[in-house]
C-alpha positions as CSV (number, residue, x, y, z in Angstrom):
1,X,65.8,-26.9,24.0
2,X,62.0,-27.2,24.1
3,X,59.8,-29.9,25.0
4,X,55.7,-30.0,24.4
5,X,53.8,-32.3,26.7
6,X,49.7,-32.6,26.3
7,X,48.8,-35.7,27.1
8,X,45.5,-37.6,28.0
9,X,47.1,-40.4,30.0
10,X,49.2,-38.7,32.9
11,X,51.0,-41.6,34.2
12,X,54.6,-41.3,34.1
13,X,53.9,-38.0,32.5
14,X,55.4,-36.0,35.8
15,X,58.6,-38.3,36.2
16,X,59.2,-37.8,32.1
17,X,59.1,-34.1,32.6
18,X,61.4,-34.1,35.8
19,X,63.8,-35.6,33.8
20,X,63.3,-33.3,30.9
21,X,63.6,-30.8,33.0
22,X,66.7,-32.0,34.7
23,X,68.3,-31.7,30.7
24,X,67.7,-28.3,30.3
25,X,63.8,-28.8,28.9
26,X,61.9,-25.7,28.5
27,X,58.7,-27.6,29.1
28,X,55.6,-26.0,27.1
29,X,51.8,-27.9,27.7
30,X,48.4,-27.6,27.5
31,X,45.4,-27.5,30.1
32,X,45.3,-30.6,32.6
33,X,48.5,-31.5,31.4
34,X,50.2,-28.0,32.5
35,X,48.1,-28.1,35.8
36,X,49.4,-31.5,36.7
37,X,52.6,-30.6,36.3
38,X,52.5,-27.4,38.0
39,X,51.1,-28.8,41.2
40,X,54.1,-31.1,41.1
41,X,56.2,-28.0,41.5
42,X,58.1,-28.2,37.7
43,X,58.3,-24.8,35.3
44,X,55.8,-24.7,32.6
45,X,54.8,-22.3,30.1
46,X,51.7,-22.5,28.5
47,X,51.3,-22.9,24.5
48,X,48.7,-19.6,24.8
49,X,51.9,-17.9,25.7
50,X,53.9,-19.2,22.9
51,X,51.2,-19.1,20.4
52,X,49.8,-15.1,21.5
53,X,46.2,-16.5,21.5
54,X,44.0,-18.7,24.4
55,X,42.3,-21.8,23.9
56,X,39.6,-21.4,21.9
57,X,35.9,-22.8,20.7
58,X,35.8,-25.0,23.9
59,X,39.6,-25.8,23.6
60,X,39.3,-27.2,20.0
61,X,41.7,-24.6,19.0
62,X,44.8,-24.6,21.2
63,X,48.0,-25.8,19.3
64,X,47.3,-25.7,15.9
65,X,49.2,-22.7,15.5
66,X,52.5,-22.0,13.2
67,X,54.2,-21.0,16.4
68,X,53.6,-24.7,17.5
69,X,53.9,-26.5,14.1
70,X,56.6,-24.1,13.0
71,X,58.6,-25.3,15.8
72,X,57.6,-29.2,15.4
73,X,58.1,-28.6,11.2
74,X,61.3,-26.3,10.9
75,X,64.1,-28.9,9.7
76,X,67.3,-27.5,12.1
77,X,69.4,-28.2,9.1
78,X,67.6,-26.7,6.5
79,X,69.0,-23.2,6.4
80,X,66.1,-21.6,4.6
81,X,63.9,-23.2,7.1
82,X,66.1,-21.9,10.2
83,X,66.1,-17.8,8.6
84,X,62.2,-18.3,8.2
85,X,61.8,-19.8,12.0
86,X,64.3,-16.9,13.2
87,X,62.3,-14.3,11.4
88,X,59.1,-15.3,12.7
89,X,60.4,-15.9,16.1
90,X,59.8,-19.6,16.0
91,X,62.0,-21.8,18.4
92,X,62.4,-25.6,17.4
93,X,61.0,-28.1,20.0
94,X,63.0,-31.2,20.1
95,X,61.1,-33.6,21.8
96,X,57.2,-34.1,22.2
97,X,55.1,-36.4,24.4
98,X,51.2,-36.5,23.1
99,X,48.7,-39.5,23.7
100,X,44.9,-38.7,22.1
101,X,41.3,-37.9,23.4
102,X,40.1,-41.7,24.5
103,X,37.6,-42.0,21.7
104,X,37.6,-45.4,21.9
105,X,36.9,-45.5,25.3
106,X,33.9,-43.2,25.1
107,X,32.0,-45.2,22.0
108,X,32.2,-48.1,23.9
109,X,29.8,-46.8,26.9
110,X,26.5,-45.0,26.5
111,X,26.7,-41.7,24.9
112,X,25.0,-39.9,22.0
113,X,26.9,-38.9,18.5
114,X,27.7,-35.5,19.7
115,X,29.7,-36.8,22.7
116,X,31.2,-39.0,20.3
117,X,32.2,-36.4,17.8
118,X,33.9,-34.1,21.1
119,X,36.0,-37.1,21.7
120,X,37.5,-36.8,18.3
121,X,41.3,-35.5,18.7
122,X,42.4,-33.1,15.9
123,X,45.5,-31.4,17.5
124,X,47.0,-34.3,19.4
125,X,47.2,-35.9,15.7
126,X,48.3,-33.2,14.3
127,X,50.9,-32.8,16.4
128,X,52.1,-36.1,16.1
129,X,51.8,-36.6,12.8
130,X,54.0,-33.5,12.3
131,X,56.7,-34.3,14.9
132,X,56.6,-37.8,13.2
133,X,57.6,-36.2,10.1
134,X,60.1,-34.3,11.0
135,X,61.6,-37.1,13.0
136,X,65.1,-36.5,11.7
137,X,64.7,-33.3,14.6
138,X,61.8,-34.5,16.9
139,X,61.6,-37.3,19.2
140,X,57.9,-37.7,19.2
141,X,56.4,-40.0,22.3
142,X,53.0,-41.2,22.2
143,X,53.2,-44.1,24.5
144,X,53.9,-43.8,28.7
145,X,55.7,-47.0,28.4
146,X,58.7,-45.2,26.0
147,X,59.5,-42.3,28.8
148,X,62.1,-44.2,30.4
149,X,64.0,-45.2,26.8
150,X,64.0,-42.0,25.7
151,X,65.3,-39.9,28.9
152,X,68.2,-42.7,29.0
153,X,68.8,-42.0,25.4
154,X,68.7,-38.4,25.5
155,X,71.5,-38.5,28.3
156,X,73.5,-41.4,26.2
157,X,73.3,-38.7,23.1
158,X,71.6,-41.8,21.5
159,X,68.2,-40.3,20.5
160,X,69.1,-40.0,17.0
161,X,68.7,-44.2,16.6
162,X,65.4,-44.2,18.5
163,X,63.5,-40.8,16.5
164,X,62.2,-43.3,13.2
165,X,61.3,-46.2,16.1
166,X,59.2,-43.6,17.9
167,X,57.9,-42.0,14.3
168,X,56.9,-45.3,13.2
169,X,54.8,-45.9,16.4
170,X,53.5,-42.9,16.2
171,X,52.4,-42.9,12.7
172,X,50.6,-46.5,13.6
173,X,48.8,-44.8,16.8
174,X,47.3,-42.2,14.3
175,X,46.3,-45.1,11.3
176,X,44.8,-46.7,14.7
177,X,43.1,-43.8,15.7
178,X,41.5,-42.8,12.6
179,X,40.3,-46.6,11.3
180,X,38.4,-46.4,14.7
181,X,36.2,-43.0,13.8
182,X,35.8,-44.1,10.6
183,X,34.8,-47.1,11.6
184,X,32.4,-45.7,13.7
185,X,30.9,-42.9,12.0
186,X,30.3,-45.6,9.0
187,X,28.5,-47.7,11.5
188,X,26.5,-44.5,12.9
189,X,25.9,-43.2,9.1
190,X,24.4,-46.9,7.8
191,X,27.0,-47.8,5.0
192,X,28.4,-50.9,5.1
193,X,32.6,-50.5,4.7
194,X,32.6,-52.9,1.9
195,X,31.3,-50.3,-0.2
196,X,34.3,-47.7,0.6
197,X,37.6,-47.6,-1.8
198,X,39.2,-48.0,0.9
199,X,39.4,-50.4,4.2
200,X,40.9,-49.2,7.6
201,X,41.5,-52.1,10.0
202,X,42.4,-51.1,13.1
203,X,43.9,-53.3,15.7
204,X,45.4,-53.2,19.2
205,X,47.7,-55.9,20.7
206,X,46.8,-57.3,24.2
207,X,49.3,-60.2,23.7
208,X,52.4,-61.3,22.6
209,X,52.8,-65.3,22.0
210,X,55.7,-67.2,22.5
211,X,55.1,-68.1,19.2
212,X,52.9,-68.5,16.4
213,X,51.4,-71.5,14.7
214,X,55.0,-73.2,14.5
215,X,58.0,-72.7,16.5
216,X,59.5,-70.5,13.9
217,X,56.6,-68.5,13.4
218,X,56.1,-65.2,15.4
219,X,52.7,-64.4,16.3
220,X,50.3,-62.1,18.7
221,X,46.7,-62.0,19.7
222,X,45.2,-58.5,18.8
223,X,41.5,-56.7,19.6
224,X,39.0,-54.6,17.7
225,X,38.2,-51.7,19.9
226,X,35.1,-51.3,18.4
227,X,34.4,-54.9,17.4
228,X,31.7,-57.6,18.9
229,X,32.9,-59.4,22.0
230,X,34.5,-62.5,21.5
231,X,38.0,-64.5,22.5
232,X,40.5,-61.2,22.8
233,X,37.8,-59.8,24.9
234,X,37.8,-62.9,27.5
235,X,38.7,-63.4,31.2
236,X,40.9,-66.3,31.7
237,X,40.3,-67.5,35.1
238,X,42.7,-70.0,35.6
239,X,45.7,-71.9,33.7
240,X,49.1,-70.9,31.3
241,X,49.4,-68.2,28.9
242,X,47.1,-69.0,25.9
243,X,49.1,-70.2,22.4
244,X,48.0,-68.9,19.1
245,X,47.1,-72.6,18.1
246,X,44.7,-72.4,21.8
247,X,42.8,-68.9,20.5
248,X,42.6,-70.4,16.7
249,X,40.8,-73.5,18.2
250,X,38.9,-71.9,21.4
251,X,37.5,-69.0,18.5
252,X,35.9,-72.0,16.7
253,X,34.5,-73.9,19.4
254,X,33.3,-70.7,20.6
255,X,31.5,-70.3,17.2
256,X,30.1,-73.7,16.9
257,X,28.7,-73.9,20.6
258,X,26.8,-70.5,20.2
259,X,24.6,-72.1,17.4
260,X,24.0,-74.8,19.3
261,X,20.8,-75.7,21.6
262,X,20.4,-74.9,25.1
263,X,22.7,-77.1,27.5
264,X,25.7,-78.0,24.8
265,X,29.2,-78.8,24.6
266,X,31.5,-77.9,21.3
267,X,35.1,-79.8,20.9
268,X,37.3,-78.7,18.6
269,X,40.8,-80.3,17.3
270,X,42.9,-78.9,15.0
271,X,40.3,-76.5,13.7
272,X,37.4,-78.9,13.2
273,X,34.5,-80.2,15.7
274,X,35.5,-83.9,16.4
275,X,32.6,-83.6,18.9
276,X,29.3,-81.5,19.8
277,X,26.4,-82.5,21.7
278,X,23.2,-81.1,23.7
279,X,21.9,-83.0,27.0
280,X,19.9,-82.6,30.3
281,X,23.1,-80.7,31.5
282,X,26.7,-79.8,30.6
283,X,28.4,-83.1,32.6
284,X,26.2,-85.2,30.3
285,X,26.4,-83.2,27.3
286,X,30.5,-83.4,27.6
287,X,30.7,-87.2,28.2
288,X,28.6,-87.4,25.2
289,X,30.3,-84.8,22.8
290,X,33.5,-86.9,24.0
291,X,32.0,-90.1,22.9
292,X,32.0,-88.8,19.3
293,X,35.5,-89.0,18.9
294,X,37.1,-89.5,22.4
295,X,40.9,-90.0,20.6
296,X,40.6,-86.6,18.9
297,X,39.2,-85.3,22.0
298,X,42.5,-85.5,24.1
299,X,44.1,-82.5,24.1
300,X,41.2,-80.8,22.8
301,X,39.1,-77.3,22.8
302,X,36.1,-77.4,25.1
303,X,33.3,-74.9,25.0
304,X,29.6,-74.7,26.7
305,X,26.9,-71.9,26.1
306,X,26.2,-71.4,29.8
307,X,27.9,-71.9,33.4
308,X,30.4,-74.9,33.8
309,X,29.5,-76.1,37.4
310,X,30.7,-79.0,39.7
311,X,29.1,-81.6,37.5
312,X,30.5,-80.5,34.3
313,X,34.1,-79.9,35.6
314,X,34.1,-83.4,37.7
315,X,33.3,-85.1,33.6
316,X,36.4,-83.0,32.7
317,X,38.8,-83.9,34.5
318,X,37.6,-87.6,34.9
319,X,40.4,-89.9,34.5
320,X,41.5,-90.5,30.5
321,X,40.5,-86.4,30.0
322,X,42.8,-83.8,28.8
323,X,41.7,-80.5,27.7
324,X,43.6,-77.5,26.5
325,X,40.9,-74.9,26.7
326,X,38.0,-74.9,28.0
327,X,35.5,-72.1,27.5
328,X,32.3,-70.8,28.8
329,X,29.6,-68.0,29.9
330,X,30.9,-68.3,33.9
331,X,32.4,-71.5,36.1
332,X,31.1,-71.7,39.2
333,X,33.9,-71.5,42.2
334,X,33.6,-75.3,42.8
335,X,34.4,-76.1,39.2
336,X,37.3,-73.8,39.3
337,X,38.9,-75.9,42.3
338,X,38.3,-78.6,40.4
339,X,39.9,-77.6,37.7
340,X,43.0,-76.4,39.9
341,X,43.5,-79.4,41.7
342,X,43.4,-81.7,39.1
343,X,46.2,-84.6,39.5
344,X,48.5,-84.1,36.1
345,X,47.5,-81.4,34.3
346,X,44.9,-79.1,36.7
347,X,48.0,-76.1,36.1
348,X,48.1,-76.6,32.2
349,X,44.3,-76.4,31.3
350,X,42.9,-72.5,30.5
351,X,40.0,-71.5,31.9
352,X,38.0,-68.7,30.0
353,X,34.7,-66.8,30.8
354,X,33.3,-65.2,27.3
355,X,30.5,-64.1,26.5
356,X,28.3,-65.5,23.8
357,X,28.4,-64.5,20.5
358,X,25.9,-62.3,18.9
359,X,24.6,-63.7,15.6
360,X,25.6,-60.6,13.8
361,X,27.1,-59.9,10.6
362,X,31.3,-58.9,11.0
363,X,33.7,-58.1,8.4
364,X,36.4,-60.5,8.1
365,X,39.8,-60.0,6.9
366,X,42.4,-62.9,5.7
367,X,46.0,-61.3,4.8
368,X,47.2,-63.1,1.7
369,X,50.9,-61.8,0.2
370,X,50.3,-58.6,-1.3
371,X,47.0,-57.7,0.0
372,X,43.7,-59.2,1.9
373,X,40.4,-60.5,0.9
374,X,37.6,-59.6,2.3
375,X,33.8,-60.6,3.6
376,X,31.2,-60.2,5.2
377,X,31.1,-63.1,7.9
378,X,29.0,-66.3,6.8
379,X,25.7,-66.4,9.3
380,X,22.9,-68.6,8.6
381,X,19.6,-66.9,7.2
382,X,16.5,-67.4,8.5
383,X,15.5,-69.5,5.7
384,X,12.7,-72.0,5.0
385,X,13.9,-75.1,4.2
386,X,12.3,-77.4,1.5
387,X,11.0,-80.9,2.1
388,X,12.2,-82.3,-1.6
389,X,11.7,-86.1,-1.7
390,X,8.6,-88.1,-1.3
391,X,9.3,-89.3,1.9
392,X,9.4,-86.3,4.9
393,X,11.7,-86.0,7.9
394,X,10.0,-87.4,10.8
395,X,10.1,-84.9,14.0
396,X,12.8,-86.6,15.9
397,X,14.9,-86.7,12.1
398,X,14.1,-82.9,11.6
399,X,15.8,-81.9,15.2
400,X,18.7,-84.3,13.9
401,X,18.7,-82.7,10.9
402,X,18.7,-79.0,12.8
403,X,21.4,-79.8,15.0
404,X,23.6,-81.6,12.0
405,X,23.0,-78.6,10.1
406,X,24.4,-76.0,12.9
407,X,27.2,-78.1,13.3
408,X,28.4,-78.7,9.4
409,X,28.8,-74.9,8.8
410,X,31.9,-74.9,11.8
411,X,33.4,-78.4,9.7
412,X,36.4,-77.1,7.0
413,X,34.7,-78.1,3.8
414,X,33.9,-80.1,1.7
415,X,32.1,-80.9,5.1
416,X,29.8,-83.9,6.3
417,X,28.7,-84.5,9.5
418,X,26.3,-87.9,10.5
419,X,24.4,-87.7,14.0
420,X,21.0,-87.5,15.9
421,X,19.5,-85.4,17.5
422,X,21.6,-84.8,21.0
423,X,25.0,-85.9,19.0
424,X,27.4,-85.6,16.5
425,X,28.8,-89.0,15.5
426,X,31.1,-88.6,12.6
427,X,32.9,-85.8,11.0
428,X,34.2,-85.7,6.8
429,X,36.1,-82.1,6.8
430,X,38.5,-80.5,4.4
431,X,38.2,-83.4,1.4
432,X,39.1,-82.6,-2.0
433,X,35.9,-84.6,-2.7
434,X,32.7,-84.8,-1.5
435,X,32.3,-88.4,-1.6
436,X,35.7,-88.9,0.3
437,X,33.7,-86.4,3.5
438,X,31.0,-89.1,3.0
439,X,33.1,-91.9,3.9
440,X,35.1,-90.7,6.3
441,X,32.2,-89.3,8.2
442,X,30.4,-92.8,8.3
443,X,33.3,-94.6,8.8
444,X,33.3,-92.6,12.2
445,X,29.8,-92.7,12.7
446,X,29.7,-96.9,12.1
447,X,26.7,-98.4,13.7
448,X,25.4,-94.9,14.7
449,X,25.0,-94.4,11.2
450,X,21.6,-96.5,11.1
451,X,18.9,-94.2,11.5
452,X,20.7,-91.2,12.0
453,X,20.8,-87.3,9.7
454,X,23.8,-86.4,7.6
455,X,24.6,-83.0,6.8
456,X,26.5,-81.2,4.1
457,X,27.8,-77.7,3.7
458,X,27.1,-77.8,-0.1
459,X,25.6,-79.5,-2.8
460,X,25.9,-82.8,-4.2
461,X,26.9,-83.1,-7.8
462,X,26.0,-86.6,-8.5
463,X,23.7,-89.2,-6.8
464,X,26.8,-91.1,-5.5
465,X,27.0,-89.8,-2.2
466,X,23.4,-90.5,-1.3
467,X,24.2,-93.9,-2.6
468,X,26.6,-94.8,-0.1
469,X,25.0,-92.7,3.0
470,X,22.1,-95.2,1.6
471,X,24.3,-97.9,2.2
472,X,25.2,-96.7,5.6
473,X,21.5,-96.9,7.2
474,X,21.5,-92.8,7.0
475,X,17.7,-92.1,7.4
476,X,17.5,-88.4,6.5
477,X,19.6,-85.8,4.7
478,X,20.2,-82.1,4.8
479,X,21.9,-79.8,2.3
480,X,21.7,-76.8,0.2
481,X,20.4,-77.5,-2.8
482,X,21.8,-75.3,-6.0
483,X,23.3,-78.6,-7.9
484,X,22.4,-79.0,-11.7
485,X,22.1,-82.6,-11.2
486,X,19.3,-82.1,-7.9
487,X,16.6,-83.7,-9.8
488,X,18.6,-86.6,-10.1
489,X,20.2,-86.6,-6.5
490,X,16.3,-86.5,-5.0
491,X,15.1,-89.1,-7.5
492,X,17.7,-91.7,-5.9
493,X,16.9,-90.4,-2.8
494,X,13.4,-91.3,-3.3
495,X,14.4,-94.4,-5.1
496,X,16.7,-95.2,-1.5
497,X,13.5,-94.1,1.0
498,X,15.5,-91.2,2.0
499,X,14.3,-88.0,3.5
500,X,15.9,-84.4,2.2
501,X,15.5,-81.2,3.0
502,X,17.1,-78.6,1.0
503,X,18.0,-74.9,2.9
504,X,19.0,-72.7,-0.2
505,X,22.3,-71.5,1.6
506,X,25.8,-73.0,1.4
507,X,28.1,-72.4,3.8
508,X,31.8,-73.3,3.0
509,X,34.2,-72.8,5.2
510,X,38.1,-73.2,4.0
């Protein structure tokens, strides 16, 4: 019985060929691999042996040999395949443990394409891919993790039940693998993916949930090794395991607090902002992204664009406050304490340090049954916006205008949102109608409304809408602009006194 081990990852790697060994294992291996387990006194031959020639072109050529893949290939059964493995002098190998050059983990430091190309693995996947195979004969291991099930199933005489578990893994590790070069190289090259038949995601897992969105639901938390930094990519500091409901949420009030002004706070329930504000510093800025909905608030998502300090924790855990998440660049070690030693719910509440987002373009990916659609993410352009009525935002209007506008794209549409200049103060999201966002977001605004900007994440059809934020006391109104009926909407609006801007972009979010 033969067993090939040439692995990157050496832990476990000398206990897993003890044991081997211990079965009767003729161990065969590669380079560092064969060293390691040499000095830690175990039998090995080397592949150069088995194969007749040394590793060559700077060890790019080592096991891609027939006397290698013969052996991994050769179906024991097959009795044309045993005569041609017998007349070539080929002897099966049964069981192989491979893990891959870390390309992953060289891209994501500095290094030129060269270094990048070296770090490309052609005989580890090969390797696996053919031991994967020919499963029904090879137990192929790519992950440390699996030594222990395997030896114990190789002594129960069980290994036949866990050979298309292992193949199945180890097909995924190469899809993985692969979808990260390519990924890469398209990156390096300047072609966007979208223009590519075909679309390799690749994903790792770096957390299981308890669940997913319902009880009934399973559900995990996976990372883009070559992706822009963002929630899977955090450092929780502080609290309980994070839910897939507490990432869905914390990703968008993430999102909405890195658009925001210097000094702000994002809340997010259920998907939506139900508050967002920018002030002298974060403790203010909370109390008043609070005060825009402080029942929705409860239980909430919290995020800030800088450090959460004494101030800013002390608002948070004030009495009447209960946060799920809250998320930010740093905390200093004061607010941590605070956090900790909160009366009721200081154990519950998640800490995370992440850093800011970068307002770049990514590729999103929704699953739907039977396939996946597609985009590019949806990032605001640097577009001049358009003064359309008679009557022109004032300069405290504009910045309420700015801020409402930054805060409508994170709002499920049809999307309104009514505020000023430091605040959000109400909220329309996910109406069937646009009219119906209207109302509800005045309705939450009341009084506040007098005065203040409203914001929508598309155009209005008809002049109704600007009728009844009329009616309100709204003073100034931003949108994109694109509806056949605009000439009318902006005649009523001049009719009304009302200032509009239009920006040319829509941004609907469903």
């Amino acid at each position: 019985m033969r067993a090939l081990l040439s692995v990157t990852d050496k832990s476990g790697i000398v206990e897993f060929a003890t044991g081997l060994s211990a079965l009767g294992y003729e161990l065969l291996s590669t380079g560092g691999t064969a060293k390691t387990l040499r000095e830690a006194g175990l039998p090995v031959t080397d592949v150069s042996e088995v194969t007749g020639f040394p590793e060559m072109l700077d060890g790019r050529v080592k096991t891609l040999h027939p006397m290698v893949h013969g052996g991994l290939l050769g179906v024991v059964g097959n009795p044309a395949h045993v005569s041609a493995m017998d007349e070539a002098g080929i002897k099966p190998i049964s069981v192989v443990a491979v893990n891959l050059y870390r390309f992953e983990e060289t891209v994501s430091k500095p290094h030129d394409l060269p270094q990048a190309i070296e770090s490309i693995d052609i005989g580890g996947p090969a390797m696996i891919r053919a031991s994967a195979k020919n499963h029904a004969s090879v137990a192929i291991v790519t992950d440390p993790k699996d030594y222990d099930g395997v030896l114990s199933s190789l002594k129960e005489g069980t290994i036949a039940e866990l050979r298309p578990k292992l193949a199945a893994k180890a097909f995924r590790l190469t899809a993985y693998y692969d979808s990260l070069i390519s990924k890469y190289l398209f990156a390096a090259s300047g072609v966007d993916e979208l223009e590519n038949e075909f679309l390799a995601v690749g994903l790792r897992r770096i957390q299981a949930f308890r669940y997913g969105e319902n009880p009934h639901q399973q559900g995990a938390l996976y990372a883009d090794g070559l992706g822009q930094p963002g929630l899977p990519q955090s450092k929780q500091l502080w609290g309980k395991e994070l839910s897939y409901n507490n990432i869905n949420d914390s990703v968008g009030a993430w999102e909405l607090v890195g658009d925001l002004p210097e000094n702000a706070c994002a809340i997010i329930k259920h998907g939506n902002p139900c508050g967002a504000a920018t002030s002298a510093s974060f403790g203010e800025s909370y109390n008043l992204a609070r005060a825009s909905d402080p029942i929705s608030a409860f239980g909430g998502i919290a995020a800030f664009n800088g450090v959460v300090d004494l101030e800013a924790a002390e608002a948070m855990t004030a009495k009447g406050n209960f946060l799920e998440v809250v998320l930010a660049t740093s905390f200093t070690p004061e607010a941590v304490e605070i956090f900790k030693n909160r009366a009721g719910w200081g154990q519950d509440v998640r800490l995370l340090e992440v850093a800011l987002p970068p307002r770049q373009e990514f590729m999103t990916v929704k699953a739907i049954r039977g396939g996946a659609i597609v985009q590019q993410s949806d990032e605001d352009p640097a577009n001049d916006w358009k003064v359309v009525t008679e009557v022109a935002p004032t300069a405290e209007q504009m910045a309420a205008l700015k801020l409402q506008w930054a805060i409508v794209q994170h709002v499920k549409s049809n999307a309104i949102v009514v505020g000023n200049s430091a605040q959000l103060l109400g909220v329309g999201a996910g109406q069937m109608n646009r009219v119906q966002s209207v109302r509800l977001a005045l309705d939450q605004a009341g009084e506040g409304s007098t005065g203040a900007a409203l914001a929508s994440d598309a155009f209005f059809p008809f002049p109704d809408s600007i009728e009844t934020a009329a009616a309100a006391g709204i003073a100034a109104i931003v949108q994109p602009g694109g509806s056949k009926k605009d000439q009318d909407v902006i005649n009523r609006a001049n009719e009304l006194g009302i200032a509009m801007c239009f920006t040319g972009t829509r941004h609907f979010n469903h």
